[in-house]
Structure formats: structure tokens, C-alpha cells
Biopython code that builds the backbone (N, CA, C, O; Angstrom):
import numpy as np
from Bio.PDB.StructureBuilder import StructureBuilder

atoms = [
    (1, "UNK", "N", (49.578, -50.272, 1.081)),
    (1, "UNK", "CA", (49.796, -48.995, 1.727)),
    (1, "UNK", "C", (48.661, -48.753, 2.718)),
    (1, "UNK", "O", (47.498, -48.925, 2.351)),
    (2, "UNK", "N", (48.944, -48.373, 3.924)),
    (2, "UNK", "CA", (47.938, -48.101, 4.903)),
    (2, "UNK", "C", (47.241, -46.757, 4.859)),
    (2, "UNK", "O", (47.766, -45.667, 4.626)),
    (3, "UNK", "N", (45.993, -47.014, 5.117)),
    (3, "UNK", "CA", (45.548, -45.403, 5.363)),
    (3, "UNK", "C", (45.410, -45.281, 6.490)),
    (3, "UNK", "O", (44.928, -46.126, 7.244)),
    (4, "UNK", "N", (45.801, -44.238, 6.770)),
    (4, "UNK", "CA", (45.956, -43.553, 8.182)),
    (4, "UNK", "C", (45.129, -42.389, 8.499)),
    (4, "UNK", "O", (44.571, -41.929, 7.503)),
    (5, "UNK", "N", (44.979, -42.013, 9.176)),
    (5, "UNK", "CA", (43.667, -40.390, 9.319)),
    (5, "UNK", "C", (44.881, -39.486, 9.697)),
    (5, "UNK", "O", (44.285, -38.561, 10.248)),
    (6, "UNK", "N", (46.006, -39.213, 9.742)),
    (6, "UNK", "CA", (46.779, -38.107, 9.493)),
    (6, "UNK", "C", (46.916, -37.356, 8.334)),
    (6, "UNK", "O", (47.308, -36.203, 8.155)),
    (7, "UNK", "N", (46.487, -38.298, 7.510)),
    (7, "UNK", "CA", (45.967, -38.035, 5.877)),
    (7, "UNK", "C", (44.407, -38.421, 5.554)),
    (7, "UNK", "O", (44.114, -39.527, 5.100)),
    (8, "UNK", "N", (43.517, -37.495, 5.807)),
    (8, "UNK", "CA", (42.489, -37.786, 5.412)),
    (8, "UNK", "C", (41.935, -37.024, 4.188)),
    (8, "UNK", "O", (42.428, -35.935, 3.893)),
    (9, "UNK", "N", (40.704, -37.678, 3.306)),
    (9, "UNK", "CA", (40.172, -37.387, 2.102)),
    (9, "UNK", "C", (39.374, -36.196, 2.431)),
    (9, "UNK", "O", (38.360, -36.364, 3.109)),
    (10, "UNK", "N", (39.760, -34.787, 1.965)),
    (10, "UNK", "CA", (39.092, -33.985, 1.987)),
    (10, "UNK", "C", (38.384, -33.354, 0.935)),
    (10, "UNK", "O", (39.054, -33.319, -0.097)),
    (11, "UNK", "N", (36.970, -32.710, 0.817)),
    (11, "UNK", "CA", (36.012, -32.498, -0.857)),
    (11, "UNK", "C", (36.238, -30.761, -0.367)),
    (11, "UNK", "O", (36.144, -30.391, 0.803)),
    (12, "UNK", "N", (36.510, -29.953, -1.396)),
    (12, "UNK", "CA", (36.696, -28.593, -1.597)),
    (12, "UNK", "C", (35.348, -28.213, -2.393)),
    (12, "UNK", "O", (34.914, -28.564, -3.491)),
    (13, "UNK", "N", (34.925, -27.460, -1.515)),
    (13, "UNK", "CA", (33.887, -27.129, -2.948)),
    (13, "UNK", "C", (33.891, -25.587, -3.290)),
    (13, "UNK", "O", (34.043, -24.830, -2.331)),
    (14, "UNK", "N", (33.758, -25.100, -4.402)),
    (14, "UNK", "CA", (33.488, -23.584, -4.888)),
    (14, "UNK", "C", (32.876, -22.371, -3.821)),
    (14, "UNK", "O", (31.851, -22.422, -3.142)),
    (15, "UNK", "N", (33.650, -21.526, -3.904)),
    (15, "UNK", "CA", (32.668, -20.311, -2.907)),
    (15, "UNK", "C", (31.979, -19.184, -3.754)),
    (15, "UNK", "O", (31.605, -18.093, -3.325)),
    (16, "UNK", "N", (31.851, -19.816, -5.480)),
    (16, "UNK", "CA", (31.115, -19.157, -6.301)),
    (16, "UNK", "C", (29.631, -19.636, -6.546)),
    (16, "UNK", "O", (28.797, -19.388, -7.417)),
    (17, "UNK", "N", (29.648, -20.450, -5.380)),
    (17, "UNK", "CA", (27.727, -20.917, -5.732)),
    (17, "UNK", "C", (27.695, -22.130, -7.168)),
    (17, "UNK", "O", (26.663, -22.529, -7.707)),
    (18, "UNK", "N", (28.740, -22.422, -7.448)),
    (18, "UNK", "CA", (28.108, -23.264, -8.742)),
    (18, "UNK", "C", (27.909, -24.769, -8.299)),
    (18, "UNK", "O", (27.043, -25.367, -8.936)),
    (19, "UNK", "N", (28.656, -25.574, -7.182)),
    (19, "UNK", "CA", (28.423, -26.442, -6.464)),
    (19, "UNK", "C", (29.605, -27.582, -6.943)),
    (19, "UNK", "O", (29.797, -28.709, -6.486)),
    (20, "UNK", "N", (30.463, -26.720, -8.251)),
    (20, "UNK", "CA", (31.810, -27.337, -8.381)),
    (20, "UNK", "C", (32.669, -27.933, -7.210)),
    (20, "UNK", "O", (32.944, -27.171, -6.283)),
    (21, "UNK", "N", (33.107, -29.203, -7.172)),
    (21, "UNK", "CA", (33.979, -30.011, -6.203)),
    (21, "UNK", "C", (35.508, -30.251, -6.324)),
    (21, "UNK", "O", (35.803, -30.536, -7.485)),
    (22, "UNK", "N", (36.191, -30.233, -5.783)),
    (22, "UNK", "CA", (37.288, -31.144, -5.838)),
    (22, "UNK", "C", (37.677, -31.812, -4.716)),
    (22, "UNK", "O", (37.508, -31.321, -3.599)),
    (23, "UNK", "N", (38.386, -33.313, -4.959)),
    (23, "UNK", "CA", (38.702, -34.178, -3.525)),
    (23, "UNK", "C", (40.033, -34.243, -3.635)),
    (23, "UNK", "O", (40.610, -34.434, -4.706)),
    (24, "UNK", "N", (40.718, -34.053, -2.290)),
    (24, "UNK", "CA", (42.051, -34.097, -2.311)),
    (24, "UNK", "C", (42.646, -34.735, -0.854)),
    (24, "UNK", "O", (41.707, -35.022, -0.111)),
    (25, "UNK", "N", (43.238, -34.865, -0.592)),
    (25, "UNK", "CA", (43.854, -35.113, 0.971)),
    (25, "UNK", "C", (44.480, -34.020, 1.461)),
    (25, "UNK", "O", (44.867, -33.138, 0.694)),
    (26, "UNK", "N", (44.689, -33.930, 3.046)),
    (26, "UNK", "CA", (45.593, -32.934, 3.618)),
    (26, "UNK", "C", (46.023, -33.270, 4.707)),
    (26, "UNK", "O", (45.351, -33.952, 5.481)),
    (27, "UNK", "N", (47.120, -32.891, 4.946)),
    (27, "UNK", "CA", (47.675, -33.867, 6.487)),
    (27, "UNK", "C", (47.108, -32.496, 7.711)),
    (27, "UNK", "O", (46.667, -31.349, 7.646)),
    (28, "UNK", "N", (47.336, -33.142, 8.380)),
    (28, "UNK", "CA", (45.913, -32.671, 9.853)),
    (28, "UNK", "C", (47.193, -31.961, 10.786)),
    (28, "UNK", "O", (46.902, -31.345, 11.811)),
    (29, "UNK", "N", (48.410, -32.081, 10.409)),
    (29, "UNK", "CA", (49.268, -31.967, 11.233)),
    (29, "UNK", "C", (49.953, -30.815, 10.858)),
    (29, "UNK", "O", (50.428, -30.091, 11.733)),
    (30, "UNK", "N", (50.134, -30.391, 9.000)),
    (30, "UNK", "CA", (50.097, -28.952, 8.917)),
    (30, "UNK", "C", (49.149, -28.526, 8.406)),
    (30, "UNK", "O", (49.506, -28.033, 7.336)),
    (31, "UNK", "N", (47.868, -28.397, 8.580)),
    (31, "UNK", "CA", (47.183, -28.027, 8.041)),
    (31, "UNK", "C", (45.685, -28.031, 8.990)),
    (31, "UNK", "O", (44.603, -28.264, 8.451)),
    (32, "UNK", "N", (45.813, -27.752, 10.389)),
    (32, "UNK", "CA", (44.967, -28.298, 11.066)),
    (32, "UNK", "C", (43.206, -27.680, 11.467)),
    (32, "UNK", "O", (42.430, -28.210, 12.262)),
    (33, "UNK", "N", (42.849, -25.882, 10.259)),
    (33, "UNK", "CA", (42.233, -25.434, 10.160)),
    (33, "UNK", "C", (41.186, -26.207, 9.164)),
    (33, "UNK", "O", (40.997, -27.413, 9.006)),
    (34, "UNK", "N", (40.590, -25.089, 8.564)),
    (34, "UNK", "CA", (39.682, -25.684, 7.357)),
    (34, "UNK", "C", (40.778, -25.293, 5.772)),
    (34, "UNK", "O", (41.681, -24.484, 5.980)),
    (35, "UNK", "N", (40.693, -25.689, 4.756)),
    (35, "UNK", "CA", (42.026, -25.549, 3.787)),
    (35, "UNK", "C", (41.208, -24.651, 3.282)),
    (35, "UNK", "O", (39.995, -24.536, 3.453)),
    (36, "UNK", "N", (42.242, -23.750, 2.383)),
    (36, "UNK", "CA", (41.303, -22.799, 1.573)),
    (36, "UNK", "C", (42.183, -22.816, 0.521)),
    (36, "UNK", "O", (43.355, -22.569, 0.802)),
    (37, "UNK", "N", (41.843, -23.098, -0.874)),
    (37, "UNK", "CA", (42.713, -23.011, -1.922)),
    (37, "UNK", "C", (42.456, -22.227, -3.529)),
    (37, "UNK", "O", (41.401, -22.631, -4.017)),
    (38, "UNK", "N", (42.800, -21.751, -3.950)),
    (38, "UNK", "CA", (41.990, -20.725, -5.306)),
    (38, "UNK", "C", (42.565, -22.391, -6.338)),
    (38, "UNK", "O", (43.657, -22.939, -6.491)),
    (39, "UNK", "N", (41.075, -22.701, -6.860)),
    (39, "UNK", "CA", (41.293, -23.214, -8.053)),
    (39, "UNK", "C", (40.581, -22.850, -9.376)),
    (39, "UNK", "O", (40.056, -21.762, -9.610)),
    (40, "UNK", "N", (40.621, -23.605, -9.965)),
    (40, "UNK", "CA", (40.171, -23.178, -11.212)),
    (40, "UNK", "C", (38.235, -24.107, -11.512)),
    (40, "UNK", "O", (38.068, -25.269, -11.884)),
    (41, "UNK", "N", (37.242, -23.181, -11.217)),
    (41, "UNK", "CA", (36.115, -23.248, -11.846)),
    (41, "UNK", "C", (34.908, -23.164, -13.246)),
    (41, "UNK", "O", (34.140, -22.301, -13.671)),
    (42, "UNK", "N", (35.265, -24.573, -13.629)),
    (42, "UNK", "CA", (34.732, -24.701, -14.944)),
    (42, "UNK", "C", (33.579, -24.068, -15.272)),
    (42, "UNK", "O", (33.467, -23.438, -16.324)),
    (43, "UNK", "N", (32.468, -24.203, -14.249)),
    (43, "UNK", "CA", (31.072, -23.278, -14.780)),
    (43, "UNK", "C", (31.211, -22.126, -15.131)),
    (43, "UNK", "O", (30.786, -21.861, -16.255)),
    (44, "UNK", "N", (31.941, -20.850, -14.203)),
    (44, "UNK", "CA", (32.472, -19.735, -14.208)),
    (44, "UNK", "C", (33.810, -19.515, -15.295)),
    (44, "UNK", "O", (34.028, -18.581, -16.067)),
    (45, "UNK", "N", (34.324, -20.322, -15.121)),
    (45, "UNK", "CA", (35.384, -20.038, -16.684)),
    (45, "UNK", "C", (36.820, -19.324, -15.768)),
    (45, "UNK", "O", (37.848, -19.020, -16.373)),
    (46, "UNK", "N", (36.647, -19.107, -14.041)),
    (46, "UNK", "CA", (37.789, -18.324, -13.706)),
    (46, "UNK", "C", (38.264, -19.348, -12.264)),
    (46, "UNK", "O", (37.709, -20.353, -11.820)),
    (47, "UNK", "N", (39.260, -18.765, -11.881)),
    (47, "UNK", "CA", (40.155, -19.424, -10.758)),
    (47, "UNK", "C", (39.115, -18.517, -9.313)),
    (47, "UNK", "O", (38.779, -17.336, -9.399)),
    (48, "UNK", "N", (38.850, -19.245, -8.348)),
    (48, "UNK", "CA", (38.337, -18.816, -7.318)),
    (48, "UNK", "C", (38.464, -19.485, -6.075)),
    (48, "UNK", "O", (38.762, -20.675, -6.173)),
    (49, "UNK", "N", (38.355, -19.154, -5.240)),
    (49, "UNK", "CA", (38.811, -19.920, -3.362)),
    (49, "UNK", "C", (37.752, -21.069, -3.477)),
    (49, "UNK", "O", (36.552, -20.861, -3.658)),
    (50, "UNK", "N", (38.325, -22.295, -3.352)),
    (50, "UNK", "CA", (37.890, -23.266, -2.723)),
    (50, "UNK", "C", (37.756, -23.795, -1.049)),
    (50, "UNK", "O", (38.719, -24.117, -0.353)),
    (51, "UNK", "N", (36.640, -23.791, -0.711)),
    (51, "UNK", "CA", (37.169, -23.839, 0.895)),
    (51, "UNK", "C", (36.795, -25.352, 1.226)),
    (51, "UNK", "O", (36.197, -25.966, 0.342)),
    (52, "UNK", "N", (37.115, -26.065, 2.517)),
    (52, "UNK", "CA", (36.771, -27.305, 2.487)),
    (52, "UNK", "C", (35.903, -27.652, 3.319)),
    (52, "UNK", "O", (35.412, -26.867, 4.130)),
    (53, "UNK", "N", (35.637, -28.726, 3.240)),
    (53, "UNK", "CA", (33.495, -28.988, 3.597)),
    (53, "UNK", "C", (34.149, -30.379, 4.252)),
    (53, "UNK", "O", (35.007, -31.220, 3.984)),
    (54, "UNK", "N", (33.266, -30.090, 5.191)),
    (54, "UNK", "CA", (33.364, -31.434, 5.994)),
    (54, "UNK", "C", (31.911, -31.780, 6.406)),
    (54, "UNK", "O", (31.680, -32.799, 7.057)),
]
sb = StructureBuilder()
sb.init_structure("model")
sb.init_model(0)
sb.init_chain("A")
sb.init_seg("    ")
for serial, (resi, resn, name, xyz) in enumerate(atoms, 1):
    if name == "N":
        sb.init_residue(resn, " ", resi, " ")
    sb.init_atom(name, np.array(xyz, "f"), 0.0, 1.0, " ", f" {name:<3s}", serial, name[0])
structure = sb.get_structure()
């Protein structure tokens, strides 16, 4: 399977200061801002916006 940069590896990290990560992909084609996603933060114990770091 080819990788292509229409799909590139993107790292989300916490906007609660704990320095929690997650890596995911996102296609560039809908999604062509910075991603912002509420997940779930283990240090904190609650769901909060993940934004993505480049």
C-alpha cells in the first residue's frame, strides 16, 4: 500500500496542559485547517479538545 501525503500522520495533543497525545491521519483535502477533536484524557479522567500540532 502506498503512502501518499493526501493522508498524512497527524499527533493531537491535549489543550488541558497534561501533554497527553494521540496520532491519527487526516486527509488534507477535507480537512484542510488544523483538526480539532474532543477526546478522552487519561491524566484528567474527562473528554476534552484535542487540537493538532504540527
Amino acid at each position: 500500500m502506498a503512502r501518499t501525503e493526501t493522508r498524512p500522520v497527524i499527533t493531537l495533543r491535549s489543550t488541558a496542559g497534561t501533554g497527553h497525545t494521540y496520532v491519527t491521519r487526516k486527509s488534507r483535502r477535507n480537512d484542510p485547517d488544523r483538526l480539532v477533536l474532543r477526546k478522552y484524557d487519561p491524566t484528567v479522567g474527562q473528554h476534552v479538545l484535542f487540537r493538532e500540532e504540527r
